[in-house]
N, C-alpha and C positions, 0 to 999 in steps of 0.2 A: 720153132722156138720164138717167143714174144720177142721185141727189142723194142725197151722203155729205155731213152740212156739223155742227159744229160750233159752238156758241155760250158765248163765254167771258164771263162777267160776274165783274169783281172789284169786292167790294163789303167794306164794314168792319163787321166784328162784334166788340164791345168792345174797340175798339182796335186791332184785327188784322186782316189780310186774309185774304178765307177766297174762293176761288174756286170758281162754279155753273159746272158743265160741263150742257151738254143738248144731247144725242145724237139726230138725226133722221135714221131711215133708209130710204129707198125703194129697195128693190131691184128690176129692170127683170129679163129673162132676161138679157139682156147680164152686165151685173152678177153672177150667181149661175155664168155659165158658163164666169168667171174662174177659172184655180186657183189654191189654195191657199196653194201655196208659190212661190216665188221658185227661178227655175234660175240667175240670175245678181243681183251687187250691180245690173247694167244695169239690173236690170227691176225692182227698190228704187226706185234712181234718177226712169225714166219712172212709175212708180206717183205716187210722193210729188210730183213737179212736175204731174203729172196731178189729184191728187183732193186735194191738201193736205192729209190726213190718212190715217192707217193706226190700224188696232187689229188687233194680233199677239198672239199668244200662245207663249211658250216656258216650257218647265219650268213647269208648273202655275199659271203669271203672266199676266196681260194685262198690255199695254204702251200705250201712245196714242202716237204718233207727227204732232205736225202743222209743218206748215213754211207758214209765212207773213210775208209783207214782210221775207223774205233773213234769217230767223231759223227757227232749228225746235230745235221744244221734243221732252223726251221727259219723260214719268214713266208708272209703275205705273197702271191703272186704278183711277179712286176714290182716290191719295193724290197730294193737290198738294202735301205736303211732301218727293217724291223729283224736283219736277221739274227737269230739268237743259236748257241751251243751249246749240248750238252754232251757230258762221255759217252753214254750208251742211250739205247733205245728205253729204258727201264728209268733212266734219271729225267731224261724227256717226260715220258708218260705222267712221272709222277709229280712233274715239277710246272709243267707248261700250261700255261689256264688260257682259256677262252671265257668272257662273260664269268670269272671269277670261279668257273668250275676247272678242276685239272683235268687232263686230254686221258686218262685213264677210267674217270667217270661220261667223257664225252665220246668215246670211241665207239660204241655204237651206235650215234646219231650223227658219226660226221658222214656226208657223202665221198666215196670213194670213186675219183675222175680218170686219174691214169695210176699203172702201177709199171 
């Protein structure tokens, strides 16, 4: 079995919150002989309800993608001050743009890093 898992601690540093992401990854063959890219929003969809987290890459960017307890976050790799929410994986898609395109028309050109 793959294990992609995520650990979010928020915790307060002089007064602010500052959030510790740490990244654990064991990749199996299964795992590595997944491709890349995305041929359909579909297969977004079954990813993200599958493994609750995504890290993609587009335009020179990594992105983190997780969806957990009917919420899914997105920000930049390493800045928790771009993260954004939306209800489901479907409001996401339709609402989140990169370079002015939504992630529904971009989904098969982002690169797929860990799932």
């Amino acid at each position: 079995m793959d294990i992609v898992r995520n650990s979010y601690d928020i915790i307060k540093k002089n007064g602010q919150e500052a959030v510790t992401v740490v990244v654990i990854k064991l990749k199996t063959g299964a795992q590595q002989a997944l491709p890349d890219k995305y041929r359909t929003i579909e297969d977004f969809y079954e990813d993200i309800n599958t493994y609750e987290e995504i890290i993609f890459a587009y335009n020179g960017q990594k992105y983190v993608v997780t969806y957990y307890d009917h919420i899914l976050s997105v920000m930049q790799y390493n800045a928790a001050a771009t993260e954004q929410h939306y209800p489901s994986p479907q409001a996401f898609a339709e609402n989140f743009t990169l370079d002015g395109t939504s992630f529904q028309d971009l989904v098969t050109k982002i690169s797929v890093l860990v799932r």
